[in-house]
C-alpha positions, -999 to 999 in steps of 0.1 A, spaced: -327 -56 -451 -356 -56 -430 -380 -90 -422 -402 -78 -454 -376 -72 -477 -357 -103 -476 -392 -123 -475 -397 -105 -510 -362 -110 -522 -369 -152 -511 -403 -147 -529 -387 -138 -561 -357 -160 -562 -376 -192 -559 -400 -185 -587 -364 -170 -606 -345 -204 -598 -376 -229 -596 -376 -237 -558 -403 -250 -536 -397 -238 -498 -409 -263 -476 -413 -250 -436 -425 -274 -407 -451 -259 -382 -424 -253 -356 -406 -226 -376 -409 -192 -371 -438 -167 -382 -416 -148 -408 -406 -186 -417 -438 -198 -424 -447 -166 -443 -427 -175 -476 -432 -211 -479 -453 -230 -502 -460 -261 -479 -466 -260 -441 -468 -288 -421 -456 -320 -400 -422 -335 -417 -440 -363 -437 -469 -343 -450 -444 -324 -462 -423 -345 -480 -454 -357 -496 -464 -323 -507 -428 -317 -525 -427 -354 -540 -457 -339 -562 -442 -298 -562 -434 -287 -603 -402 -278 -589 -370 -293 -592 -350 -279 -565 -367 -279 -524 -349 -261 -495 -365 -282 -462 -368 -254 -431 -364 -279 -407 -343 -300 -392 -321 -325 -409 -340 -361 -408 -374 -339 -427 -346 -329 -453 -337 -366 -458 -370 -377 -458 -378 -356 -489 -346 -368 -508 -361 -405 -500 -393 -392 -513 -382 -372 -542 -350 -391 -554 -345 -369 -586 -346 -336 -571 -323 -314 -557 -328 -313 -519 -313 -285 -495 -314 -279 -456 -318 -243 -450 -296 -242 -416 -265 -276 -417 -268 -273 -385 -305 -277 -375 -310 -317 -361 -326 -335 -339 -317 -351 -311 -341 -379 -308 -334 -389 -346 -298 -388 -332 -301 -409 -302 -297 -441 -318 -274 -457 -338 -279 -485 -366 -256 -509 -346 -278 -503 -309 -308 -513 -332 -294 -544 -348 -282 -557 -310 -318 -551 -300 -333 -571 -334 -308 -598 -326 -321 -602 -287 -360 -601 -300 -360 -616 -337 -397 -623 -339 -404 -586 -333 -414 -561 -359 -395 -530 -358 -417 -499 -357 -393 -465 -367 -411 -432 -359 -405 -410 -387 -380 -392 -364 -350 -410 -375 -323 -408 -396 -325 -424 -431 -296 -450 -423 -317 -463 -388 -346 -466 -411 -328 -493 -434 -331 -518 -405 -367 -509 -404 -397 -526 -412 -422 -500 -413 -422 -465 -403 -453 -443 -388 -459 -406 -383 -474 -394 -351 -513 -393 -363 -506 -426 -383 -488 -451 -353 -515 -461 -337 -536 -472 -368 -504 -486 -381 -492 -506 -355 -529 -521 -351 -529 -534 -388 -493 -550 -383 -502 -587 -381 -472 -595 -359 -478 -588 -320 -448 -582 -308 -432 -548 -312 -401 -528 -309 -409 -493 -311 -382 -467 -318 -367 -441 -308 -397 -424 -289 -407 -444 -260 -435 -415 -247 -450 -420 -285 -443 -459 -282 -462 -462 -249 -495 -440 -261 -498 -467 -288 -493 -496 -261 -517 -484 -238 -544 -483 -270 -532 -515 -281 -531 -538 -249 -539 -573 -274 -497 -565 -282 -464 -564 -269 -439 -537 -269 -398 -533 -264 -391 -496 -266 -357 -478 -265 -358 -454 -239 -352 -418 -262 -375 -394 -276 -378 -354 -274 -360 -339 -248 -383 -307 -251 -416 -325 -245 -401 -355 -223 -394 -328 -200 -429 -319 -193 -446 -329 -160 -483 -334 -148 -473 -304 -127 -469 -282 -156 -507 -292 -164 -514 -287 -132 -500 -252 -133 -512 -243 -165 -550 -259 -158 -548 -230 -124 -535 -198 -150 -564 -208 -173 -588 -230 -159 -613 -230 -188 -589 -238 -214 -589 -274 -230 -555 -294 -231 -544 -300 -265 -509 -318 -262 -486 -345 -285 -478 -379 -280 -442 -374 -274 -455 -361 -237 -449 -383 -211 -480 -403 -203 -489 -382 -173 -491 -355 -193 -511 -376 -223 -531 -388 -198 -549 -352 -188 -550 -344 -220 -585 -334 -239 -571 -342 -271 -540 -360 -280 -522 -354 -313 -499 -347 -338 -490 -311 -343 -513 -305 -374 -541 -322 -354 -538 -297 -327 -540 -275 -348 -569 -287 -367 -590 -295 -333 -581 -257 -324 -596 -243 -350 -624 -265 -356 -635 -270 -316 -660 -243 -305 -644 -237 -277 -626 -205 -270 -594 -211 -255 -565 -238 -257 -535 -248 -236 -511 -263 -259 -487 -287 -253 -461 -292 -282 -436 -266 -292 -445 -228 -284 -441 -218 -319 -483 -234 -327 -491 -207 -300 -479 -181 -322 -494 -195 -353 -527 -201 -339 -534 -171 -322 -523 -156 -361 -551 -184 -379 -577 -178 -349 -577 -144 -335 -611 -147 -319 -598 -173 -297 -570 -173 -270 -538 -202 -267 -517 -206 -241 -485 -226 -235 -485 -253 -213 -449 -246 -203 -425 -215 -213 -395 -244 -220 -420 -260 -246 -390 -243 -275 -368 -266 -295 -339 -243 -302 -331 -268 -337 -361 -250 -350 -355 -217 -344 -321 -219 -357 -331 -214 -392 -334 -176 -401 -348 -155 -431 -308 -148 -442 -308 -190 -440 -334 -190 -468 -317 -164 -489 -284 -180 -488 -302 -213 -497 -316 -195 -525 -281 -182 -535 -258 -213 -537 -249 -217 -498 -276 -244 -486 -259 -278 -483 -277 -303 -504 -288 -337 -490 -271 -367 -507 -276 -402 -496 -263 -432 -508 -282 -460 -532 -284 -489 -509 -299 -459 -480 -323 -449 -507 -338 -480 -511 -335 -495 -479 -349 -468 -458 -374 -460 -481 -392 -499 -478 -401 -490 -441 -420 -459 -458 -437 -478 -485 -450 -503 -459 -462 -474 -438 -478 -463 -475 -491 -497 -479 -508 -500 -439 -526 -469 -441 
């Protein structure tokens, strides 16, 4: 089968076996192409908490695909690919958290969506990319651990000077890896682009940034901003889709190594095999239900 016929085959199975396909914006064109909801992993798990359907596939990675079971208790929740993770949710383990809520008990623990539903049970409230900042500002306490993404955790400190912050040193290997030199490179290949890039950049990066935000809100800026062309900084994939959604206007990567490899791991035959019986459904346990989903509710409750 070619790229069109298995996208019509998915197409017609989901309706057949009442499925809603949710992609995130890193994903692949052909991807993106068959889903019903595109987006960053919470919006997402929003939009399938109020899908008809009673059966989601998440093409993503595996912490998006618990995030939706947390969300949407009652329905039957698949990853597309078993073996498509993330290595920041992964970094840390509920025990390394509990030793660092032991040595600072008057701190509030901040979990960036990024995590695994078990970390998120010792939680107290959990924030999205375009929500930390306003989140962590509305928290009465000011003292802070922030976790896992220290890049993300030290944007929000340096707008928030008033409070305090212990960070755990992980986040995304793929943007933690850029350097102001790649801006530097990329601001001498186009030097009339604007710098769109996401918080989980290092701050030298953040820091020459024209715009810092989550993936959707690159996006968004992109294709509201009357400018003409964009060096992006977040995974290479929102080059693709942008120059798709804006054609008039040019994109550029601001490094070639911007790719995370759990994304692209999920395929078209992924889907169909989903679709067919061979996607591995996400179970999680009571007392993870309802603990990790208090830290969302109080993200719910903040803003």
């Amino acid at each position: 089968m070619n790229i069109r016929e298995l996208q019509d085959e998915i197409l017609r199975l989901k309706k057949e076996k009442d499925f809603c396909i949710l992609a995130h914006v890193y994903e692949n064109r052909e991807i993106v192409e068959i889903a019903d909801y595109i987006g960053d992993s919470f919006g997402l798990s929003q939009e399938a908490a109020k899908a008809p359907q009673k059966n989601v596939i998440m093409c993503g990675v595996r912490f998006m695909a618990e995030t939706v079971k947390l969300l949407s208790p009652d329905k039957n929740v698949y990853l597309s690919n078993r073996v498509a993770g993330c290595p920041m949710a992964e970094q840390m383990d509920v025990e390394l958290l509990r030793e660092m809520k032991r040595e600072n008990p008057d701190h509030t623990v901040v979990a960036y969506i990024n995590t695994t539903a078990e970390l998120k049970t010792e939680c107290d409230v959990c924030v999205t990319s375009a929500s930390a900042l306003e989140i962590v500002k509305k928290i009465d306490n000011d003292k802070i651990i922030f976790i896992p993404d220290i890049n993300l955790g030290q944007y929000v400190q340096a707008n928030l000077p008033e409070k305090s912050f212990k960070f755990f040193k992980g986040g995304c290997p793929v943007h933690a890896a850029m350097k102001k030199s790649d801006v530097e490179n990329a601001r001498k290949l186009y030097p009339g682009a604007l710098l769109l890039v996401h918080p989980e950049c290092p701050p030298a990066v953040t820091e020459e940034a024209d715009f810092v935000g989550s993936t959707t809100g690159i996006m968004n800026y992109a294709k509201k901003s009357d400018a003409k062309e964009f060096i992006i900084g977040t995974e290479n994939s929102i080059v693709s889709h942008l120059q798709y959604d804006c054609p008039d206007k040019k994109f550029y990567p601001l490094s070639k190594n911007l790719v995370c490899n759990n994304m692209r791991v999920t395929t078209l035959p992924d889907v169909l095999a989903c679709l067919k019986g061979d996607g591995e459904e996400i179970t999680l346990s009571e007392e993870v239900m309802e603990k990790a989903k208090g830290c969302i509710d109080e993200m719910l409750r903040l803003g």
